[in-house]
Each structure stands twice: as structure tokens, then as C-alpha cells.
C-alpha positions in Angstrom: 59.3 -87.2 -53.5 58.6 -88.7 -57.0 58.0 -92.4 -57.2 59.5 -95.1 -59.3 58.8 -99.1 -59.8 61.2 -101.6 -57.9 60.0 -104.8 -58.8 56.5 -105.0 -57.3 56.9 -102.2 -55.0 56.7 -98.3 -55.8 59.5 -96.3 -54.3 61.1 -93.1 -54.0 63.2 -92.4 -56.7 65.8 -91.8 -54.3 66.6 -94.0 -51.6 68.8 -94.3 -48.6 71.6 -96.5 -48.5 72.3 -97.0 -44.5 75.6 -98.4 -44.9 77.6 -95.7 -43.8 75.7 -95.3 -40.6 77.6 -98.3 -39.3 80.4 -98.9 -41.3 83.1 -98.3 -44.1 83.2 -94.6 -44.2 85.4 -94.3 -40.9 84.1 -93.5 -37.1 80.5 -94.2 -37.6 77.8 -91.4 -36.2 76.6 -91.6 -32.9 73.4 -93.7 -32.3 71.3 -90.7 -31.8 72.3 -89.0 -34.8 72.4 -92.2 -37.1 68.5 -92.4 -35.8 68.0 -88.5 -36.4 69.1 -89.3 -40.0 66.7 -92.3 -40.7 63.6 -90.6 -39.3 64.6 -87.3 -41.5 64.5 -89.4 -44.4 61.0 -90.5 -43.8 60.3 -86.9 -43.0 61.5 -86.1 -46.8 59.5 -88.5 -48.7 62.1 -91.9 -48.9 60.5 -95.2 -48.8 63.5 -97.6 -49.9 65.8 -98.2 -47.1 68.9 -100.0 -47.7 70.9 -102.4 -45.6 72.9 -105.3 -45.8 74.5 -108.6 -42.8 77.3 -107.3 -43.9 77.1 -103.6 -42.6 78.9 -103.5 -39.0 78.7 -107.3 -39.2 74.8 -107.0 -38.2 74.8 -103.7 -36.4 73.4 -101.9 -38.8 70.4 -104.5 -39.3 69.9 -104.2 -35.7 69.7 -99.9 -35.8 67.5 -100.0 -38.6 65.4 -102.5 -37.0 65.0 -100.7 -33.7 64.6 -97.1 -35.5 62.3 -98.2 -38.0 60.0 -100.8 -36.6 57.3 -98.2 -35.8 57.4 -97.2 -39.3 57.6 -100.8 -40.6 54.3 -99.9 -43.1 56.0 -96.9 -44.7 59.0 -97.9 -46.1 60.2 -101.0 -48.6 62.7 -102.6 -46.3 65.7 -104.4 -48.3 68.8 -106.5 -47.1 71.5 -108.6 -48.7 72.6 -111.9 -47.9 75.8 -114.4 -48.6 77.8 -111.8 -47.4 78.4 -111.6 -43.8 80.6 -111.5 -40.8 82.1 -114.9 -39.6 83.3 -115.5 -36.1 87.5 -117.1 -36.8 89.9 -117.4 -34.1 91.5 -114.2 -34.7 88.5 -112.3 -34.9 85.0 -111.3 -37.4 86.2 -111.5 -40.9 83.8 -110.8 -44.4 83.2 -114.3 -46.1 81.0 -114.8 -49.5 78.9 -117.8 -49.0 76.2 -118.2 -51.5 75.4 -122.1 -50.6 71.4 -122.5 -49.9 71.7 -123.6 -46.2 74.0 -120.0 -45.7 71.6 -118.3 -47.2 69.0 -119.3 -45.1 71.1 -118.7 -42.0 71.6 -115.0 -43.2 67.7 -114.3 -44.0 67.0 -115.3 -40.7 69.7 -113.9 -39.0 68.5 -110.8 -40.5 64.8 -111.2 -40.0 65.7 -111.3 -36.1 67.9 -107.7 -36.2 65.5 -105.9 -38.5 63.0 -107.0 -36.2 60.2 -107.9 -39.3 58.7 -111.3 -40.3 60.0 -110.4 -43.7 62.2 -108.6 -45.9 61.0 -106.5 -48.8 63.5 -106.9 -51.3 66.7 -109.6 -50.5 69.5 -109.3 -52.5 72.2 -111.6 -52.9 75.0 -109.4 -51.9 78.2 -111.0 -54.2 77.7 -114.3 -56.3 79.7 -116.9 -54.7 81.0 -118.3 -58.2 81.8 -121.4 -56.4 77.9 -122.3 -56.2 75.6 -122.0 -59.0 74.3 -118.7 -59.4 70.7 -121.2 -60.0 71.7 -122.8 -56.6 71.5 -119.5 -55.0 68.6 -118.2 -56.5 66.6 -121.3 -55.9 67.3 -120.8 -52.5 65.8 -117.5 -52.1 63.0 -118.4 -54.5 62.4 -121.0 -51.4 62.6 -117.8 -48.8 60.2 -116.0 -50.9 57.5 -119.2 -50.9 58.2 -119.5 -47.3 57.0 -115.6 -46.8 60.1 -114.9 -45.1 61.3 -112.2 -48.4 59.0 -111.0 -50.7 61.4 -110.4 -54.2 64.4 -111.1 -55.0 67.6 -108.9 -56.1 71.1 -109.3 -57.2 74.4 -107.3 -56.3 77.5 -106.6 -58.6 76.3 -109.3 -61.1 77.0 -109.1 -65.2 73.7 -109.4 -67.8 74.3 -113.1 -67.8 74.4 -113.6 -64.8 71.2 -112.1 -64.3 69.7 -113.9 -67.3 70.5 -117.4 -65.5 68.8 -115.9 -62.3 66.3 -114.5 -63.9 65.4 -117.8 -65.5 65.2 -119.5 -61.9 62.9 -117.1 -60.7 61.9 -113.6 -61.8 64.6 -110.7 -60.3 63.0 -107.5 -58.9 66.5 -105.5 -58.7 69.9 -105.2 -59.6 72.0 -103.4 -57.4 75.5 -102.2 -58.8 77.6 -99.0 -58.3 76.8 -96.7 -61.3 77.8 -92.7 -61.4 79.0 -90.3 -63.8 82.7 -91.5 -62.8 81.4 -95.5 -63.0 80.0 -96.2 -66.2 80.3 -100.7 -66.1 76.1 -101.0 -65.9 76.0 -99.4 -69.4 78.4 -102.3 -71.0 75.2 -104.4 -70.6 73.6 -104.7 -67.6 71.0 -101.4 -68.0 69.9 -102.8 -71.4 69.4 -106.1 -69.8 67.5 -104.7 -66.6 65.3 -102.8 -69.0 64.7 -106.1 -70.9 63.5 -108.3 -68.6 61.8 -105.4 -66.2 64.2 -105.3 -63.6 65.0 -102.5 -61.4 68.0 -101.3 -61.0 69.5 -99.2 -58.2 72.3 -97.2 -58.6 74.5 -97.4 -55.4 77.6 -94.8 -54.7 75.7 -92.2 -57.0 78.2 -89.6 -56.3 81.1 -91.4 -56.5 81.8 -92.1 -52.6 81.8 -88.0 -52.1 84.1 -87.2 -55.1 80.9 -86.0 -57.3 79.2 -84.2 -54.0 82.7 -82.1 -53.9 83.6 -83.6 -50.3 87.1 -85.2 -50.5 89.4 -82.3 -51.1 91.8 -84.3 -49.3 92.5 -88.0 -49.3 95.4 -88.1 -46.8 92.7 -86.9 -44.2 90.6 -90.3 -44.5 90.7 -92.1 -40.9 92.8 -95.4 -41.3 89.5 -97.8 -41.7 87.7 -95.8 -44.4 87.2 -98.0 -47.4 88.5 -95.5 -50.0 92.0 -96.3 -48.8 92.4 -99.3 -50.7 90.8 -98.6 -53.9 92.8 -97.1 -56.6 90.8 -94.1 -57.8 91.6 -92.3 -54.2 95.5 -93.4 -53.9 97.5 -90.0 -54.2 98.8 -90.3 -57.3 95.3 -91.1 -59.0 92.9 -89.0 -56.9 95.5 -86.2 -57.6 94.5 -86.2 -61.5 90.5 -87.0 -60.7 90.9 -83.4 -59.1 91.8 -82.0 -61.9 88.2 -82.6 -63.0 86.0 -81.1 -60.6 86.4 -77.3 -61.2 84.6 -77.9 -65.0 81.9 -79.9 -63.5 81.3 -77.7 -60.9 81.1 -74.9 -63.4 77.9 -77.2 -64.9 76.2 -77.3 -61.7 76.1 -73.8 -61.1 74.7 -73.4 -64.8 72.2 -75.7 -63.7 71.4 -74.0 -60.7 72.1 -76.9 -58.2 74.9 -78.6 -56.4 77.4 -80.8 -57.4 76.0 -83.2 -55.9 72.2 -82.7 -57.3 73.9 -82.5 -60.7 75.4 -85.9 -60.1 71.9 -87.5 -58.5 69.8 -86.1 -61.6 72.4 -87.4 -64.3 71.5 -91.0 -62.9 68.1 -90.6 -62.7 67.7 -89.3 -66.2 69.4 -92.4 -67.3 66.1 -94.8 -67.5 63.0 -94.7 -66.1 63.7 -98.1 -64.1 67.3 -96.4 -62.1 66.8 -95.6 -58.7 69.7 -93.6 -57.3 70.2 -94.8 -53.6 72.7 -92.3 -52.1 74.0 -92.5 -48.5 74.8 -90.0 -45.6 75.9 -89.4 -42.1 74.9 -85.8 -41.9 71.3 -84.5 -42.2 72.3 -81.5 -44.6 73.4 -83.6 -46.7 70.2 -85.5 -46.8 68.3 -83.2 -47.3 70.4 -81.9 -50.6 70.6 -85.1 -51.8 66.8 -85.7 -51.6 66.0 -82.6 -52.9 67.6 -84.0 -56.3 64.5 -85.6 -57.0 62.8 -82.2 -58.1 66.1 -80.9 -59.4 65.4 -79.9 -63.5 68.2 -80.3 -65.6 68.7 -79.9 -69.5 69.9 -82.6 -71.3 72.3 -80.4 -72.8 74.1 -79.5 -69.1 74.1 -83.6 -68.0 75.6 -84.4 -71.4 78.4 -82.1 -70.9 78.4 -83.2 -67.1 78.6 -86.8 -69.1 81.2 -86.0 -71.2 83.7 -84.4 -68.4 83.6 -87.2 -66.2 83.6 -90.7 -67.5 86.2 -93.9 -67.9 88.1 -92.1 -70.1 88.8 -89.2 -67.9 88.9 -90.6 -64.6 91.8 -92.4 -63.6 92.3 -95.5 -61.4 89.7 -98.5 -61.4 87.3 -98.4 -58.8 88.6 -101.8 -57.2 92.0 -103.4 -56.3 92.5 -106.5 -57.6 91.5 -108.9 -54.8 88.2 -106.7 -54.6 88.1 -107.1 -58.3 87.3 -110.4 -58.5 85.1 -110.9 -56.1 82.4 -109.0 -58.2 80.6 -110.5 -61.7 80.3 -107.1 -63.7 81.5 -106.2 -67.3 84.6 -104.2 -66.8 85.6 -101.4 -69.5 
């Protein structure tokens, strides 16, 4: 697996986003075969593993934690924070709390599932824009003097936003969704990354299946998968962003890899500083998405890839409006 710089650690240029082993994507894998799927990816060269208090409300923290505690010393362990489960009388609901003393609850909340004395790389997982991004970032500046996190990273956040972080105390990461058919980090936030020396990691790389070619059918989505309520995979719009696929597959093939690879190696070629952090259920997929990393493509093929799928083509924004606002990115 070929390496890339995170901040102060050095990674695999592709990681593993765990979030789907526990949550979001409908019925979640079995135990066994969410475990089969972590240890394969240390078997295939990943070092950045990816989780988040918000993932199963905890439950994902905890399976990583028990999987990977033997193998603490072989991976860069990262987890997000001020975006978590809260216990209300009617049941767990997902709050944004970016307040100091929260934040500190959530770091060690997580601390105790992942079963480490400290986290990697800790991102603040949405800006709570009713606290002071500087507020927030002090606070995990104190978790990083305290040993409990050892860098820093922001999720979903505009350039400015990470410029006033980045002034409190230096950012390792930014973490944002970014793919062929999700082009907001290139309004600003890439040039900015690049800038200061920030990492950034490219979440949803293949567009929540659509660029891996596995969503022929939106009405077949179990009634808890995420993609329900955002607009690109409605009926009506998804419908259209078919329409797209049989040209881009038509690039892969030229390129000699799958859909998928094609869309993993057009965000890596993107900047030396992008990691692509991909998730999975399944182990064949894993293992194609991993093998992206040695994938050659011509810059010819990803700029036609580029130029068939982009905002102009696709249609429907990637989040409904109550989701909308609840992020801090530049918006085409």
C-alpha cells in the first residue's frame, strides 16, 4: 500500500472509513464479519482507521476497540467528537455540541470504547456555529496537552473556518466528502489545506456506491439507509444520475480497472495531501477498493472521467435542507 502524510503521521493512501460497519447504510454486518473486514484491511496494507461517537451511537467505537486493540501499534486510530448520541425521553437522538466541557465528555467517552489512552487524530465532527469555532479548538488543543489526542482535525468545515482553527492551534486534517460527483473542497478548501499543510481526507469517495456501480436500484434501500433522504438518490433525481454511468463505465474499462478504482484513483491524483477513505461491508469489495492504490491511470482517461461526472451533470444536492445547514462548506 503506498503511503501518504496526515498531519504528523504517515498513512495509507487509502483508508478505511468504519462507519458503515455499524450504521447508516441499513442492517449492519454481523459482528464476525464486520471483524473479518477490519483485520482484512490490515492484511492489505491500511493504517488509517476511521470512526466517529456518532457511528451506532458508540457501537462502532466499541467494535473497533475490541477488534483492533491487539493491533493498537499498527494503525493511526482517528475519531470525531461534538457529534454524538444523547439519551431524551423518547429515545437516542444525534445532537451537535461543540461546547469545551462536551467535548471533553466525548474524548473520553471515546477513549473508554476504543479501549486506547489516546486517539490519533480527533476531529471535530460538525462545527457547532453556536460556540466559537476558537472555543472548540482550544478545547481539543487542551486534550492534545493533556495526551489524551495527539492532532487535531476538522469535519465539513469551509477555508475560513479552518483558517480561524488553524490559528488556535495547528489542524492535521480536514475531513469532507469529495468525489467525482462532489466537487465543494475545490471551491476553496483543497487550496487552503495545501496552504497551511493540512491533510485532507476525502470521505464517500465513490459517491455512497453510485461511482462503484452498486445502486442500480434506489427503491430497494432498507427504510433506515441514509440515502433516502438526500436528494441525489430520490427517484426522480437518481433516475437522471443513471443516465451517466454507462459513459463512465466505458472509461474504466479503457483504463483497465473498475468503476470503482477509476473513481478512488481520480481522487488520489487530485493532490499529493488527499487521502481517499472509502468504506465497506463486504471483503471483495475491500479488496478492490484497496487495490486502487496501485491502479495507473492517464490523466487523459480521469479528465474525461472528470468531465462526465461533475455538478453540472449530476443532479440533486447531496444534502436536504435541514442537513444542509448543519455543515460549514462552500456550496456551488
Amino acid at each position: 500500500m503506498k503511503t501518504r502524510r496526515l498531519g504528523p503521521f504517515e498513512v495509507s493512501a487509502i483508508g478505511l472509513g468504519c462507519m458503515n460497519l455499524s450504521h447508516a447504510y441499513g442492517e449492519p454486518p454481523s459482528e464476525e464479519q464486520s471483524q473479518r473486514v477490519l483485520l482484512t484491511a490490515l492484511d492489505l496494507g491500511v493504517t488509517l482507521i476511521d470512526t466517529a461517537a456518532l457511528y451506532g451511537f458508540g457501537a462502532n467505537e466499541t467494535l473497533v476497540g475490541r477488534v483492533l486493540k491487539p493491533h493498537r501499534n499498527k494503525i493511526v486510530l482517528c475519531s470525531k467528537g461534538g457529534m454524538a448520541g444523547v439519551e431524551f425521553p423518547d429515545g437516542m437522538k444525534r445532537v451537535i455540541d461543540g461546547r469545551p466541557q462536551t467535548l471533553r465528555r466525548n474524548c473520553e467517552d471515546s477513549l473508554r470504547r476504543l479501549q486506547t489512552d489516546c486517539i490519533d487524530l480527533y476531529y471535530l465532527h460538525r462545527w457547532d456555529k453556536s460556540v466559537p469555532i476558537e472555543d472548540s479548538v482550544g478545547a481539543l488543543a487542551d486534550l492534545v496537552a493533556a495526551g489524551k489526542i495527539r492532532s487535531i482535525g476538522l469535519s465539513e468545515v469551509s477555508a475560513s473556518t479552518l483558517r480561524r482553527a488553524h490559528a488556535v492551534h495547528p489542524i492535521a486534517a480536514v475531513q469532507s466528502e469529495y468525489s467525482l460527483w462532489t466537487r465543494n473542497p475545490e471551491i476553496a478548501v483543497l487550496k487552503a489545506c495545501q496552504e497551511l499543510g493540512v491533510g485532507f481526507v476525502a470521505f464517500s469517495p465513490l459517491g455512497r456506491a453510485f461511482l462503484a456501480d452498486g445502486l442500480p436500484d434506489v427503491g430497494a434501500l432498507t427504510p433506515k439507509d441514509i440515502r433516502r433522504g438526500m436528494p441525489r438518490f430520490t427517484p426522480e433525481h437518481y433516475s437522471a444520475n443513471l443516465q451517466l454511468l454507462p459513459a463512465y463505465r466505458n472509461v474504466a474499462q479503457r483504463a483497465q480497472c473498475t468503476p470503482a478504482q477509476l473513481a478512488l484513483a481520480w481522487v488520489l491524483a487530485q493532490g499529493d495531501h488527499i487521502i481517499a477513505l472509502p468504506g465497506t461491508t463486504q471483503i471483495a469489495h475491500l479488496q478492490e477498493d484497496m487495490a486502487a492504490a496501485d491502479v495507473q491511470v492517464s490523466e487523459g482517461l480521469l479528465r474525461e472521467a472528470a468531465s462526465l461526472i461533475h455538478s453540472g451533470t449530476v443532479h440533486g444536492s447531496r444534502y436536504n435542507p435541514a442537513s444542509q445547514v448543519e455543515v460549514d462548506t462552500e456550496e456551488f
